[in-house]
TITOR-654625 format. One record per residue (C-alpha): x, y, z; residue number from 1; residue in one letter. Coordinates in Angstrom, 2 decimals. Example, Ala and Ser with C-alpha at 12.3 -4.5 7.8 and 13.67 -1.06 7.14 Angstrom:
BEGIN
12.30_-4.50_7.80_1_a .
13.67_-1.06_7.14_2_s .
// end
This chain:
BEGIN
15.14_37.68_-7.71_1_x .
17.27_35.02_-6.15_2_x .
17.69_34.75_-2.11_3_x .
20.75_35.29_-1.05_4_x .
22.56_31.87_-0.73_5_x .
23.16_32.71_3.53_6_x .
19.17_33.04_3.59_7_x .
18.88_29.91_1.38_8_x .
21.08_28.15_3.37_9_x .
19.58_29.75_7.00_10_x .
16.18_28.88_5.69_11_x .
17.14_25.35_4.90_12_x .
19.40_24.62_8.15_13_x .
17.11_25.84_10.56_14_x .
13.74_23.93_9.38_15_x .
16.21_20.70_8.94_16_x .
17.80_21.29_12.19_17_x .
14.10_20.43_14.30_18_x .
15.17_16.13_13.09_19_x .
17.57_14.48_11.65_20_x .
18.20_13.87_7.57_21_x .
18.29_10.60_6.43_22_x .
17.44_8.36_3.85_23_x .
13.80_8.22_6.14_24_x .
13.90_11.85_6.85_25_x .
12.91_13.32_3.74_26_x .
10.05_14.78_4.11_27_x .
9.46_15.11_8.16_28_x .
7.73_18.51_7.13_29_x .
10.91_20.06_6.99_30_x .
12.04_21.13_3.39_31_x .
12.38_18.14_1.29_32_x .
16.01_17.92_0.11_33_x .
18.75_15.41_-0.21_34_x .
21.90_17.19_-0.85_35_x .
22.70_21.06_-0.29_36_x .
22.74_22.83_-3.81_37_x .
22.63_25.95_-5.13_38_x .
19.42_27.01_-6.38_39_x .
18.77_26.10_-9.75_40_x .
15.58_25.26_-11.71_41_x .
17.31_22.47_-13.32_42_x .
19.33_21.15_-10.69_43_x .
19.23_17.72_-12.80_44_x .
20.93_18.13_-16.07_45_x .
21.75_14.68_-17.45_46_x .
19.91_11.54_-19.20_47_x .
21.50_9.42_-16.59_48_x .
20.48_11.51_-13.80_49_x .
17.06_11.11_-14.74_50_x .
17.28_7.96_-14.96_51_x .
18.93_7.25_-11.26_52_x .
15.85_9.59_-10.31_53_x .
13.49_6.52_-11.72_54_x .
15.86_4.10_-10.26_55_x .
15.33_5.63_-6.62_56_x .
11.40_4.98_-7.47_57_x .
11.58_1.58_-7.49_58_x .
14.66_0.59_-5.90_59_x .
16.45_1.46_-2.18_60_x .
14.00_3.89_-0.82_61_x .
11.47_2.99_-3.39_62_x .
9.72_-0.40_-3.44_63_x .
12.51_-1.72_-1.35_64_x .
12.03_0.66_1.39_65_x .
13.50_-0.11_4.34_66_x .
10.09_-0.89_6.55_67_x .
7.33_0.30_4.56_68_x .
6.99_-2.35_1.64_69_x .
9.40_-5.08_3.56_70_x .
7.12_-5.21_6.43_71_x .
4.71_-2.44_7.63_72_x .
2.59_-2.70_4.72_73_x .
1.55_-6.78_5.05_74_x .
1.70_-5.99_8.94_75_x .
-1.37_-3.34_8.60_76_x .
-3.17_-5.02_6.58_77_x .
-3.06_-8.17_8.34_78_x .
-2.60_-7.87_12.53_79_x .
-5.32_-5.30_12.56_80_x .
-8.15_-7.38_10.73_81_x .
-9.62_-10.78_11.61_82_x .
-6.61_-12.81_9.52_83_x .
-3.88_-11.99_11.64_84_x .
-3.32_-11.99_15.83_85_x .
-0.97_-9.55_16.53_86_x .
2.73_-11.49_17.84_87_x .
5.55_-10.96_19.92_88_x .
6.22_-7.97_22.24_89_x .
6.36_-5.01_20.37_90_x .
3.97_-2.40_22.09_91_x .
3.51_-0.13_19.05_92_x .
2.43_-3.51_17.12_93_x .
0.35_-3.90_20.28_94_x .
-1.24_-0.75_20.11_95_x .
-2.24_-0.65_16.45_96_x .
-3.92_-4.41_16.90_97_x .
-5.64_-3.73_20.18_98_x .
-7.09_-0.67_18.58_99_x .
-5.67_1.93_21.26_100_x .
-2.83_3.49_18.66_101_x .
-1.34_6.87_20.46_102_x .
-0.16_9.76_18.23_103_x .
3.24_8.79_18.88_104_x .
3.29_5.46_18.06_105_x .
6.61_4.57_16.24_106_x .
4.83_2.46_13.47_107_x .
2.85_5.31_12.13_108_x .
5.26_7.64_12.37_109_x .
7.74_5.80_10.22_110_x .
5.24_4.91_7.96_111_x .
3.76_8.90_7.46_112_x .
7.87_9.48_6.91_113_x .
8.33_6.46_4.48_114_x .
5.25_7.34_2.36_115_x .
5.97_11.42_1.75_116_x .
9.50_10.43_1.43_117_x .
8.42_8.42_-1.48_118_x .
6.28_10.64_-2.68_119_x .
9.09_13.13_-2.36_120_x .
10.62_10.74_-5.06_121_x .
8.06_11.00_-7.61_122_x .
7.67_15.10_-6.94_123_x .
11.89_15.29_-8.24_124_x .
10.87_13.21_-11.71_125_x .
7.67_15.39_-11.90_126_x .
8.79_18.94_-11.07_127_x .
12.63_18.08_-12.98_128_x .
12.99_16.04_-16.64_129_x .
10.92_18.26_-18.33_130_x .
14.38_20.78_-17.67_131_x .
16.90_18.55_-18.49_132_x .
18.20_19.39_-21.96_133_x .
20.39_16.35_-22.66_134_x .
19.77_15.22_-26.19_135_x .
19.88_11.60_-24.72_136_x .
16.80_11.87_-23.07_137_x .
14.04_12.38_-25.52_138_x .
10.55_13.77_-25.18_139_x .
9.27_10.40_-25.58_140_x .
11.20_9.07_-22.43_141_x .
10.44_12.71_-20.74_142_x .
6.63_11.51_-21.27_143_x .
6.75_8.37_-20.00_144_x .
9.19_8.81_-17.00_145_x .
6.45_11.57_-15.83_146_x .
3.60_9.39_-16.23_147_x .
5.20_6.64_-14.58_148_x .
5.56_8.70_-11.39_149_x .
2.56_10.46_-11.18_150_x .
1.30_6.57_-10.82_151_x .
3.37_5.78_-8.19_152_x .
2.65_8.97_-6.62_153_x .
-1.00_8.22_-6.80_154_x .
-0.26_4.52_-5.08_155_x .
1.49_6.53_-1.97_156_x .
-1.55_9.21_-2.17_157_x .
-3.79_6.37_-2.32_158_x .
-2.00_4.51_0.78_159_x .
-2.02_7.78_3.04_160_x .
-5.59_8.85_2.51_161_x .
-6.80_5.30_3.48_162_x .
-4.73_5.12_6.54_163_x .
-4.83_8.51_7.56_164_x .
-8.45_10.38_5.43_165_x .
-7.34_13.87_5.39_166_x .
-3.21_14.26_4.65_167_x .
-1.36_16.83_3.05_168_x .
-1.09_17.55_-0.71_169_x .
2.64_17.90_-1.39_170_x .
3.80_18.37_-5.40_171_x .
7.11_19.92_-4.93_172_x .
10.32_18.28_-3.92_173_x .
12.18_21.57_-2.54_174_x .
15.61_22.54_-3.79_175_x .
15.81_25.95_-3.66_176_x .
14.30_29.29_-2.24_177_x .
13.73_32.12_-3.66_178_x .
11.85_35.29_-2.60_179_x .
9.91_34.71_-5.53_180_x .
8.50_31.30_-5.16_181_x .
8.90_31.65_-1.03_182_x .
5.04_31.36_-0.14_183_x .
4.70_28.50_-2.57_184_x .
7.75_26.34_-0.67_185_x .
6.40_27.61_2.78_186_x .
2.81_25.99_1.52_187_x .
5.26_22.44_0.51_188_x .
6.91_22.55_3.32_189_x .
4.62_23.19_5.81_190_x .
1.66_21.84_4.16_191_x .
-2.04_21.76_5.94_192_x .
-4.44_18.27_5.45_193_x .
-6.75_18.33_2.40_194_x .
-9.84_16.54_2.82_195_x .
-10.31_13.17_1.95_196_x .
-12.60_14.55_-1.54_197_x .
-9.72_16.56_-2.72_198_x .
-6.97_14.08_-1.95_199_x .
-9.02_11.31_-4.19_200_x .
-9.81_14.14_-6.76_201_x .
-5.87_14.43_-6.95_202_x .
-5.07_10.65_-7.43_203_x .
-7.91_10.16_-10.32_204_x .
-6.00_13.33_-12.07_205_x .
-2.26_11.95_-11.66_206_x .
-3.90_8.14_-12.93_207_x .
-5.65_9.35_-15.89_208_x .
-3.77_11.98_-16.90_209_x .
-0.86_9.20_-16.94_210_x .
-2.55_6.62_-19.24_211_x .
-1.66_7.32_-22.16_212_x .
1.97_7.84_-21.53_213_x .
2.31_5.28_-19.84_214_x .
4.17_1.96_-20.63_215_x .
2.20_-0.58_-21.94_216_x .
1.10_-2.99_-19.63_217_x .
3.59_-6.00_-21.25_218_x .
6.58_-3.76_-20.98_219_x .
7.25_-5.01_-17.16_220_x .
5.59_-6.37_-13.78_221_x .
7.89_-3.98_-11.99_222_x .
7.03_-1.05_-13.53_223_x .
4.13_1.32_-13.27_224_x .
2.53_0.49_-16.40_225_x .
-0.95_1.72_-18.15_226_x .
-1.99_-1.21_-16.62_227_x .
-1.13_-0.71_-13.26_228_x .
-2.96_3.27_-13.83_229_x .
-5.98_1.05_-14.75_230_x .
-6.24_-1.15_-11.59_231_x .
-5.57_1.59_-8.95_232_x .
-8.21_3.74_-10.74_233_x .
-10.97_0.52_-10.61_234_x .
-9.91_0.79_-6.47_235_x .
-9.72_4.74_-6.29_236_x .
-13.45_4.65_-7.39_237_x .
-14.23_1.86_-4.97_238_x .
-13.24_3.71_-2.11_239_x .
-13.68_7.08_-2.54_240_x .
-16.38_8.65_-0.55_241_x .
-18.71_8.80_-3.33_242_x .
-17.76_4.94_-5.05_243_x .
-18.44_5.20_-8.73_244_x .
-18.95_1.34_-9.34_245_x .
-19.52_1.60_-13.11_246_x .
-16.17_3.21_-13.02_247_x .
-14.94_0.68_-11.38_248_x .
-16.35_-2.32_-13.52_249_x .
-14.76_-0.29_-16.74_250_x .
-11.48_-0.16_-15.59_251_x .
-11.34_-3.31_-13.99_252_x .
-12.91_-4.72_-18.13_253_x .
-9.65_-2.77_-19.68_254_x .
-7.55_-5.29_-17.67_255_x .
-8.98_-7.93_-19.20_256_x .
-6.96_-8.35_-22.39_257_x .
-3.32_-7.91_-20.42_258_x .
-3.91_-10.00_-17.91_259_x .
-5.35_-13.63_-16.64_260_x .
-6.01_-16.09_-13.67_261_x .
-2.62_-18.24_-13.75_262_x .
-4.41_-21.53_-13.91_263_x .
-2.48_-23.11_-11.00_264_x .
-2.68_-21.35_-7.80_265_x .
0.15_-22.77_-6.37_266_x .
2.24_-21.31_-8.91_267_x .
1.73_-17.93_-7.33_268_x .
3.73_-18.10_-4.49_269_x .
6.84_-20.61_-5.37_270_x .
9.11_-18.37_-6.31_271_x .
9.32_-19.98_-9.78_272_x .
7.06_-18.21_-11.81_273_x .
7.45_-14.09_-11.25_274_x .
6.14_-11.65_-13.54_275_x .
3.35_-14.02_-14.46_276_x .
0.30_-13.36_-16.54_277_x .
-1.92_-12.92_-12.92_278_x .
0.88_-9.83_-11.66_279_x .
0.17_-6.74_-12.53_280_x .
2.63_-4.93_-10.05_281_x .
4.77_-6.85_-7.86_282_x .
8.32_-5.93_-6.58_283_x .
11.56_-7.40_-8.14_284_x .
13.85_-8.68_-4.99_285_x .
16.65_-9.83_-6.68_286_x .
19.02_-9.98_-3.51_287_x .
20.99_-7.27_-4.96_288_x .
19.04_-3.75_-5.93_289_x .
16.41_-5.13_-3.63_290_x .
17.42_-7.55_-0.66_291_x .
14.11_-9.15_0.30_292_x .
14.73_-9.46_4.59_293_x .
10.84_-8.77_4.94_294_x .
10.08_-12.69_4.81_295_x .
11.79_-13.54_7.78_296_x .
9.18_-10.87_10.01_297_x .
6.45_-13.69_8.46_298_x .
8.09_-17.41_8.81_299_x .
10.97_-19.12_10.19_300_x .
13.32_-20.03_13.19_301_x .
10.47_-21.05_14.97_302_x .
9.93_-18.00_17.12_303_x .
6.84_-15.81_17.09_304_x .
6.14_-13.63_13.81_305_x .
4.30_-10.76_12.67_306_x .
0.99_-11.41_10.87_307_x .
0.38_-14.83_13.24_308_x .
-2.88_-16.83_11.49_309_x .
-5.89_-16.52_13.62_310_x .
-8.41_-18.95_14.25_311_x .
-11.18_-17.45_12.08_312_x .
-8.92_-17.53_9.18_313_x .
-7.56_-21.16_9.67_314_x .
-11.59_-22.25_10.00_315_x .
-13.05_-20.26_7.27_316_x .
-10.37_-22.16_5.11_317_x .
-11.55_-25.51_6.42_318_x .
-15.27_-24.53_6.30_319_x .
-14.73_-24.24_2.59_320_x .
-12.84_-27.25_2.00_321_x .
-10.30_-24.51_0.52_322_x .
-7.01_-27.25_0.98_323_x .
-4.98_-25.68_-1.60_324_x .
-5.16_-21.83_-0.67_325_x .
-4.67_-22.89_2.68_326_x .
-1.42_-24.57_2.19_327_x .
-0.22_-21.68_0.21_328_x .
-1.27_-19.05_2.82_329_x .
-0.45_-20.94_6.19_330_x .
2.13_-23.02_7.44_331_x .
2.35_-24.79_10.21_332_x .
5.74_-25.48_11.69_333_x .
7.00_-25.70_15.09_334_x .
6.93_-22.41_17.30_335_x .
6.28_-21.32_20.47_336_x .
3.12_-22.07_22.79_337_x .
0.91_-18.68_23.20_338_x .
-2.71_-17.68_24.58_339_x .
-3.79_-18.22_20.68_340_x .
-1.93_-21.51_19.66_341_x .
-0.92_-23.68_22.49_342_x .
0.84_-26.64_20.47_343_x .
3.97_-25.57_19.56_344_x .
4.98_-28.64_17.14_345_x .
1.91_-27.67_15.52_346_x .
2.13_-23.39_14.85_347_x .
0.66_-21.22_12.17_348_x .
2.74_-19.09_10.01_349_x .
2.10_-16.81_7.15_350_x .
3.50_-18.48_4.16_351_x .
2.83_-16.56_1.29_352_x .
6.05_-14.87_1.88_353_x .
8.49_-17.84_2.12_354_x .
11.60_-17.44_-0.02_355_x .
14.77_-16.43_2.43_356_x .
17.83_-15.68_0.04_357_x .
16.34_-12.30_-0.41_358_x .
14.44_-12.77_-4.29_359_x .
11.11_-13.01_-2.66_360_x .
8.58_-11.42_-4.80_361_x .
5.95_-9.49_-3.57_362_x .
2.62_-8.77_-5.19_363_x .
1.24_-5.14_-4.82_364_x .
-2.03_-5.76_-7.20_365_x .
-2.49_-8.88_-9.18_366_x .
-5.78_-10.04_-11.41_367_x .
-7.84_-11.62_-8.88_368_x .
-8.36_-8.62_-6.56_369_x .
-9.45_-7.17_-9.71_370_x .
-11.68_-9.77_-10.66_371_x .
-13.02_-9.41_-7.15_372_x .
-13.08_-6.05_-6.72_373_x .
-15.42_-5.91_-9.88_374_x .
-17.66_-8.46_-8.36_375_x .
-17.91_-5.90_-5.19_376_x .
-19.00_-3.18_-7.71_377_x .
-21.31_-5.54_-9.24_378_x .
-23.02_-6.55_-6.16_379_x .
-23.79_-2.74_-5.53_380_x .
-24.95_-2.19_-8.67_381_x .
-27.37_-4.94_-8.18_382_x .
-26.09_-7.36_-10.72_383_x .
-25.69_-10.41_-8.82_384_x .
-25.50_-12.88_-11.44_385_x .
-22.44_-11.11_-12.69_386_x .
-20.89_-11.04_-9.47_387_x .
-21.13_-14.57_-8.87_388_x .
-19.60_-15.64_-12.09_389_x .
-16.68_-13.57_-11.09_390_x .
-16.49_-14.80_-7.86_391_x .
-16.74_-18.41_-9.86_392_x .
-13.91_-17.29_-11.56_393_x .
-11.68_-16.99_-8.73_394_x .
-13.25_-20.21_-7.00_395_x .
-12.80_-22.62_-9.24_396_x .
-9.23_-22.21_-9.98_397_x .
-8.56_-23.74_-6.69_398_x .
-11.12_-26.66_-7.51_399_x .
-14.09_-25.08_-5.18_400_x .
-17.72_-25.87_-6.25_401_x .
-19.44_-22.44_-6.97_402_x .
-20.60_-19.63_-4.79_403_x .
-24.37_-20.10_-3.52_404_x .
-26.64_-17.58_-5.14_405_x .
-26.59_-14.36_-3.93_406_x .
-29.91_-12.88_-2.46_407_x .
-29.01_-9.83_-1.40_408_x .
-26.71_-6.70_-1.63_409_x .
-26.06_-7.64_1.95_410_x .
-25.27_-11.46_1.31_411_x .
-23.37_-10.45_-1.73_412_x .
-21.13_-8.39_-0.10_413_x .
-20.76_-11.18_2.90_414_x .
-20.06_-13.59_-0.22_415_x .
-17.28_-11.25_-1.87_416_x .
-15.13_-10.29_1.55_417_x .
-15.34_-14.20_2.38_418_x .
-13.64_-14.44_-0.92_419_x .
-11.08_-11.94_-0.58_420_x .
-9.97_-13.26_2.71_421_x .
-9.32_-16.69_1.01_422_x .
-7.91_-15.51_-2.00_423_x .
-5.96_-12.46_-0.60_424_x .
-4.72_-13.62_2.55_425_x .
-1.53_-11.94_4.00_426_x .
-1.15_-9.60_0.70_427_x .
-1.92_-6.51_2.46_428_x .
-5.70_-5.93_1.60_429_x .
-8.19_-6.90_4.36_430_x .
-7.87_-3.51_6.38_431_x .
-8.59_-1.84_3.79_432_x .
-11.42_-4.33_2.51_433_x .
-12.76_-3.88_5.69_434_x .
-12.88_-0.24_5.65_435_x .
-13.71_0.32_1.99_436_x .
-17.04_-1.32_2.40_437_x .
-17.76_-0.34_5.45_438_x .
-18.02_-3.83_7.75_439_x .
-14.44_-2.96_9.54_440_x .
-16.80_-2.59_12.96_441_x .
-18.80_-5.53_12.58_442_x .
-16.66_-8.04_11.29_443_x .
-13.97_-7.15_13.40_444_x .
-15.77_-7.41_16.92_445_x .
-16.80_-10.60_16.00_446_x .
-13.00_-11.67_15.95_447_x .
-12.26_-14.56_18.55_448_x .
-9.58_-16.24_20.38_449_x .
-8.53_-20.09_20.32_450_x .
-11.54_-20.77_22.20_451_x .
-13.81_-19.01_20.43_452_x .
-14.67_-16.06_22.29_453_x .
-14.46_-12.85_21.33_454_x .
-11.17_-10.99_21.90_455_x .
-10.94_-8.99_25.15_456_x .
-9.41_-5.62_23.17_457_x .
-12.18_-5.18_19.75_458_x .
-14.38_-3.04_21.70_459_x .
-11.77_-0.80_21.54_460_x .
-12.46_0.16_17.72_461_x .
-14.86_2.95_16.85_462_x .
-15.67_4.73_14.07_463_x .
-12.91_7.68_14.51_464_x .
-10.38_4.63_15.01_465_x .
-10.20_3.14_11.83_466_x .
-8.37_6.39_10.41_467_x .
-4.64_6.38_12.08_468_x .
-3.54_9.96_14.29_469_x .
-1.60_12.26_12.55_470_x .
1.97_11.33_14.36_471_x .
2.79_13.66_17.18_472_x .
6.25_14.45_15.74_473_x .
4.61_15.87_12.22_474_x .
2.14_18.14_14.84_475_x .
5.07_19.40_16.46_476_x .
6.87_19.89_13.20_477_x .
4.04_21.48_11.49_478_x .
2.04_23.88_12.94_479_x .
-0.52_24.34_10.03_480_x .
-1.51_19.90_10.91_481_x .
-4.46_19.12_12.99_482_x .
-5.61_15.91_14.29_483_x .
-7.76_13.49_13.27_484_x .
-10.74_13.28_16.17_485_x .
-10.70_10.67_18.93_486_x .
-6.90_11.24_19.31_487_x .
// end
């Protein structure tokens, strides 16, 4: 039986009424809805609405969101990890780099908002097409548009439950009531945390039940392909609780025939050779569905920027002779003079983002995380030979002599994050390298200052820190949301 539309309607204004909606506001814990309808089970009934439902996947509040992919994402990965310094005089920036984050910091919060609203995305394609009846969209395309978002879902899934461990399990993009599904949409809207197990036992379930209707991994870079599936399964099973590193080494093997090393390095980053053979997801900023404004947070007018080079990274570079992934990863331009860098004619930018007429292309996952990623799993399997051949791999594209043997699971892993750094510098992975295999702690309070000692503020990371607080504004929204410990 159908709730009366005043009920519908009461029910939906007053749980909307505790924020504001917006094109951020999705899912705030409040039902999830982005226009008032009457309840229907197929409120999508057209091919071509389908299709604008895949569109908003990728594009506007998809991989062009606003703050999440443009900046936030390169920003977490970098200022709170020994590659980046945190920059300029933003105190929530401040907080999350120093360690000290409060539950209602403004980064987190936006970026809890911007990931369930994107999830929220994926939920209408999954819980919707199957109902539309247009002849113009066949089963085939049904198929395929499902499996594409159950990836992407997994990528946001995969995002939260790093940043945050235990986070809510939400499948349903609400819109409509009724008294028969009521307990259900109370459970979606007001969801409690899952535990870290489940929330991993959910992504490996949307990625491989996904794989095979997938597109195939030629089809596009800017799609979620079978490829794409492949590679975030090799990391789910990295960094899972329980790491199942033959897992990862056979995923990471399926890549092998769809993708390759691009035999220049510098042709990663110059804007002239997108969708190469080395991306295997990157996002298509083509000034026009996506404007790309994130690169000016990173480089340019001389001012301070987010993700500001630190002094470990700049050495480790010269300790390795590593000239050309240097030049591709740091500029240095004329700036300002701070406590870190005190010539400003001679100032470190991130570079890897550097194109300013909005087509900059951003890589999400490309072949040589795999290819190092694998040589993690081999070093904790024990086969160390194998690991440094992949490392070798990586190396000696960018003319570097090869690794010194490994002796050790403990040198080995030393050997592969060293790598990482170098190779993936500025592309979003070190916090999570950090965390994932477990040397966040020690690596991090060894981080220094200009002058080489340590920095004042690292002590101020513990083991509870490196998961983020549940913001403040979901806890007050939610009553059924605890909070992680320490906060």
């Amino acid at each position: 039986m159908k709730l009366n539309k005043s009920i519908y309607y009461l029910f939906l204004g007053t749980a909307l009424s505790i924020g504001t909606v917006s094109c951020a506001d999705y899912l705030n814990t409040e039902p999830i809805t982005d226009r008032a309808v009457d309840f229907s089970e197929t409120p999508y009934t057209k091919a071509s609405e389908a299709e604008d439902l895949m569109k908003s996947m990728y594009v506007g509040p998809g991989f062009g969101h606003s703050n999440y992919w443009q900046l936030d994402y390169f920003a977490n990965g970098g200022m709170q990890t020994d590659e980046a310094y945190v920059s300029g005089d933003n105190q929530d920036n401040r907080q999350q780099a120093e360690y000290r984050i409060l539950s209602t910091n403004g980064n987190v919060d936006r970026n809890w908002k911007a990931i369930y609203e994107l999830i929220n995305n994926c939920n209408k394609v999954l819980n919707y097409v199957d109902g539309i009846q247009d002849p113009a969209l066949t089963a085939e395309r049904k198929a395929e548009m499902k499996a594409e978002a159950a990836i992407v879902r997994a990528l946001y899934y995969f995002h939260a439950v790093q940043l945050w461990g235990d986070v809510p399990i939400v499948t349903k993009a609400v819109i409509g009531v009724t008294s028969e599904n009521f307990e259900e949409i109370y459970n979606q809207v007001f969801p409690a945390r899952k535990s870290k197990e489940e929330v991993y036992s959910f992504i490996i379930s949307d990625l491989e039940g996904a794989i095979l209707a997938a597109p195939g991994s030629s089809v596009s870079k800017y799609r979620a392909t079978r490829g794409v599936a492949q590679a975030l399964l090799a990391k789910v099973y990295a960094t899972k609780p329980n790491p199942d590193y033959a897992k990862v080494v056979q995923y990471v093997d399926q890549l092998s025939g769809s993708y390759s090393l691009l035999p220049d390095y510098n042709h990663l980053f110059d804007g002239n050779h997108n969708a190469n053979a080395e991306s295997i997801l990157e996002i298509n900023a083509d000034a026009s569905n996506i404007w790309w404004w994130g690169t000016g947070m990173f480089i340019g007018d001389g001012w301070q920027r987010f993700n500001l080079p630190t002094h470990d990274l700049v050495n480790s570079f010269d300790a390795q002779g590593d000239n050309i992934r240097k030049a591709n990863t740091i500029k240095f331009d004329v700036g300002v003079s701070d406590t870190y860098w005190t010539d400003k004619n001679h100032y470190p930018f991130a570079y890897k983002q550097r194109i300013q007429d909005g087509t900059q292309h951003t890589y999400i996952i490309r072949y040589a995380d795999m290819l190092l990623l694998k040589a993690e799993a081999k070093v904790n399997l024990g086969a160390y030979a194998d690991a440094e051949a992949l490392i070798n791999q990586v190396r000696n594209r960018v003319s570097l002599p090869n690794v010194a043997t490994i002796t050790s699971k403990e040198d080995g892993m030393n050997k592969v994050l060293k790598e990482r750094l170098l190779e993936l510098a500025f592309e979003g992975h070190r916090w999570f390298d950090l965390k994932r295999t477990g040397k966040a702690l020690e690596i991090i309070k060894a981080r220094t200052n200009g002058q080489g000692s340590q920095l004042s503020y690292v002590n101020n990371l513990t083991e509870q820190r490196l998961l983020w607080p549940i913001p403040q504004s979901q806890m007050d929204n939610n009553p059924n949301l605890t909070q992680n410990a320490g906060y």
